[in-house]
C-alpha positions in Angstrom: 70.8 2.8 -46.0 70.2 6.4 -46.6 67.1 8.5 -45.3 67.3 12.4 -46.8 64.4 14.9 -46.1 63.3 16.5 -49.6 63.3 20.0 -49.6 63.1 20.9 -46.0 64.1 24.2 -46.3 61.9 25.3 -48.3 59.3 23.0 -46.4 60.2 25.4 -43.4 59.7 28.5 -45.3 56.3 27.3 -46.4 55.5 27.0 -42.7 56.8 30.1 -41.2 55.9 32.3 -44.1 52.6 30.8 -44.2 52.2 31.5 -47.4 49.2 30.1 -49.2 50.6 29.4 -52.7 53.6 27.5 -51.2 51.9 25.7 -48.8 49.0 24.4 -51.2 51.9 23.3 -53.6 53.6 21.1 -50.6 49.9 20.2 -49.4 49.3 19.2 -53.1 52.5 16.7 -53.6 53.2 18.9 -56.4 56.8 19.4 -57.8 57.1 23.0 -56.2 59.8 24.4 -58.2 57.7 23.4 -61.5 54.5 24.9 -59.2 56.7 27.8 -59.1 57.9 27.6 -62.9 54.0 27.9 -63.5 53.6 30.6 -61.5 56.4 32.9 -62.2 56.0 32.2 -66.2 52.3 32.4 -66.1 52.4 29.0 -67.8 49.9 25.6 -67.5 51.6 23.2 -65.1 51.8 20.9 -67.6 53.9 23.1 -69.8 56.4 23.9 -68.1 60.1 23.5 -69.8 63.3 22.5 -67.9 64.5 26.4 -68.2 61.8 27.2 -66.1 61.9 24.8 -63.7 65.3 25.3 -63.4 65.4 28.7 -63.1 62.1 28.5 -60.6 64.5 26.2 -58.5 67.3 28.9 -58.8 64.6 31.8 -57.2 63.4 28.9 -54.4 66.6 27.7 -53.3 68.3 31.7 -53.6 65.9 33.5 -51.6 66.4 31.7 -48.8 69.9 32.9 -48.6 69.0 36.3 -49.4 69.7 36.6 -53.6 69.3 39.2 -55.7 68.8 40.1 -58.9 72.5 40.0 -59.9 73.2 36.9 -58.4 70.4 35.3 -60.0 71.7 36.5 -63.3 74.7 34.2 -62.4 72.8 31.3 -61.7 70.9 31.3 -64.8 72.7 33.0 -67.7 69.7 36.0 -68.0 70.5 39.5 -67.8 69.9 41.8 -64.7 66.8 43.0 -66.1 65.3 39.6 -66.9 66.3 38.4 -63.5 64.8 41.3 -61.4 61.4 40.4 -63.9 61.4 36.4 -62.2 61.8 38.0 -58.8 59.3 40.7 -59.0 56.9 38.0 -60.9 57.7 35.4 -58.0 57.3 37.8 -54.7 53.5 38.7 -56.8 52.3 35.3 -56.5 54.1 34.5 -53.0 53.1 37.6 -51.3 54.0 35.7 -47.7 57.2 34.9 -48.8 57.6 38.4 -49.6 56.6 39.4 -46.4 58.2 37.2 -44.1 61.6 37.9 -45.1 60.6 41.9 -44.5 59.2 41.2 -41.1 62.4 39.2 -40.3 64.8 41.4 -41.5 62.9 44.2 -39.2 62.8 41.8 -36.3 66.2 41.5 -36.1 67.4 44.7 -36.8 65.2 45.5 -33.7 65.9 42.8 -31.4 69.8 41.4 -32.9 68.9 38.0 -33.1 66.6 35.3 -34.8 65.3 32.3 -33.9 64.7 28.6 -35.0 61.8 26.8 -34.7 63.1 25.5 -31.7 64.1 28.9 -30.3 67.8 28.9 -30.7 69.1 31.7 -31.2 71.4 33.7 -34.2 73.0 37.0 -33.4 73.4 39.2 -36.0 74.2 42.3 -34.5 76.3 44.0 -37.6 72.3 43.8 -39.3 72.3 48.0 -38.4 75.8 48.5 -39.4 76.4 51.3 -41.4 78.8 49.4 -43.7 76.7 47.8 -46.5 78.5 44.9 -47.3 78.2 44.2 -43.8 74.7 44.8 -43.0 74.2 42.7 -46.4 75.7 39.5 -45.3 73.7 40.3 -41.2 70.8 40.5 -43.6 71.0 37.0 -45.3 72.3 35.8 -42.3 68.5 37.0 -40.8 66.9 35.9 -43.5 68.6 32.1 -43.9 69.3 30.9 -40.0 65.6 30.3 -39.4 65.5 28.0 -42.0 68.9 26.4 -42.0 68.4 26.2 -38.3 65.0 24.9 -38.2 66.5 22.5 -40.7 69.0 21.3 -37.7 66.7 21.1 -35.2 64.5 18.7 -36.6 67.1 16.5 -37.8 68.4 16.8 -34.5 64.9 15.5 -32.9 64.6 13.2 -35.5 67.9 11.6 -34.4 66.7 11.4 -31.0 63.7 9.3 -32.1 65.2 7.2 -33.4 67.9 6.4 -31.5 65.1 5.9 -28.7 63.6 3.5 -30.9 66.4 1.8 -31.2 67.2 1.3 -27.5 63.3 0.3 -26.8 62.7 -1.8 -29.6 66.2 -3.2 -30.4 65.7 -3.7 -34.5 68.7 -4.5 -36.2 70.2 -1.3 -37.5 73.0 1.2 -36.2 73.0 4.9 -37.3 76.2 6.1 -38.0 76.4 9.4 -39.6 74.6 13.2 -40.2 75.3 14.5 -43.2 73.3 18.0 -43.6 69.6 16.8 -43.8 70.4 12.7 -44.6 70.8 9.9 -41.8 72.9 7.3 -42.8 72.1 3.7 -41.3 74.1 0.2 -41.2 71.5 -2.9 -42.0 71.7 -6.1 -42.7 70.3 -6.4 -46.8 67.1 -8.8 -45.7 65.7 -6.1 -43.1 66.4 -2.7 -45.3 63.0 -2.5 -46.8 60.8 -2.2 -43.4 63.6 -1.0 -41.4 63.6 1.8 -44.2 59.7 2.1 -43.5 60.1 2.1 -39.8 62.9 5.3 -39.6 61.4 7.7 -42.6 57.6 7.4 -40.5 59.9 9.1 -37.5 61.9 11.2 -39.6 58.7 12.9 -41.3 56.8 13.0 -37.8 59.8 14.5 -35.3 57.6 17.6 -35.7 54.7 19.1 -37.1 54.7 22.0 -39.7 51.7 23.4 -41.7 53.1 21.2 -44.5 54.3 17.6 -44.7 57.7 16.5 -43.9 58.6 14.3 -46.7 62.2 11.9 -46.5 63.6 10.2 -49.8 65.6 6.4 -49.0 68.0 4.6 -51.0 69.8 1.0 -50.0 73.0 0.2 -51.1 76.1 -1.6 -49.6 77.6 1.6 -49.7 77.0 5.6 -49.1 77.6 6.3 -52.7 75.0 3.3 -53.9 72.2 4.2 -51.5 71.6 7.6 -53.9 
């Protein structure tokens, strides 16, 4: 059995940015990079294409570990120009997004360090160095270990839950493996389908963000068939 939170990151980024647009998408049930698609495009949700989406997803996903235009153009086959339009059409409609990654790339080059939700810490002290390529990399680093982090943590708390359940209540499953933001359980085939119930309600309530945590399950008799 597999348990795999959807889109945490960007679930996190909603929450610390606080950004309205992103956060109404999440609070919605929409599909956010097609929320985004409409947005960036100036298109009905409805009529969106797959290019869009996909290169919406592309913007989502890369600004969280600090993209620019040029790497954009990479992900998507667009020129510079064209690429540089999406993200200056994208930071328009998610002004908080915009802002957040400012105010945390000023944090840190203040204090040297960034924080996760749970207030570990990152220390990014080459964020003031005068070589670019260096302060580049401090500066996604700034930008992306909240998030990744934050991602962590809660997996982390989530894993404590329910391995408390599992002491208290004794159910007949055994987790056995992380792998970045998926659990992975043993069960026996007749108690997958609650059991599956019982662990994504604790996985989506190890904390509380300004949007929903949501968790995707497969069942399989092995890793590969439970996707």
């Amino acid at each position: 059995m597999s348990v795999d939170y959807s889109q945490i990151e960007l679930r996190i980024m909603a929450h610390l940015s606080k950004d309205s647009s992103l956060c109404d998408a999440f609070l919605a049930n929409l599909d956010v990079h097609s929320a985004t698609a409409a947005d960036v495009f100036d298109v009905d949700l409805k009529d969106v294409t797959n290019d869009q989406r996909r290169a919406a997803k592309a913007i989502n996903f890369g600004l969280m570990y600090g993209m620019s235009a040029f790497g954009l153009t990479k992900q998507i086959n667009v020129s510079r120009a064209e690429a540089q339009t999406y993200l200056d059409e994208y930071f328009k409609k998610y002004k908080g997004v915009e802002t957040y990654m400012q105010n945390i790339r000023d944090q840190a080059k203040k204090d040297l360090f960034v924080e996760t939700i749970m207030g570990r810490k990152l220390h990014v002290a080459d964020i003031n160095s005068s070589n670019f390529r260096v302060r580049s990399a401090a500066e996604r680093a700034a930008i992306n270990a909240p998030l990744q982090g934050s991602a962590a943590d809660i997996i982390k708390v989530a894993m404590i839950n329910i391995q408390n359940w599992i002491f208290a209540k004794k159910p007949p499953i055994k987790m056995i493996m992380q792998v970045h933001d998926e659990l992975i359980f043993e069960v026996q085939a007749e108690n997958a389908d609650i059991l599956t119930e019982e662990v994504k309600d604790i996985m989506e309530n190890a904390v509380k963000l300004d949007v929903p945590l949501l968790t995707e399950a497969g069942i399989g008799k092995n890793w590969n068939e439970s996707h």
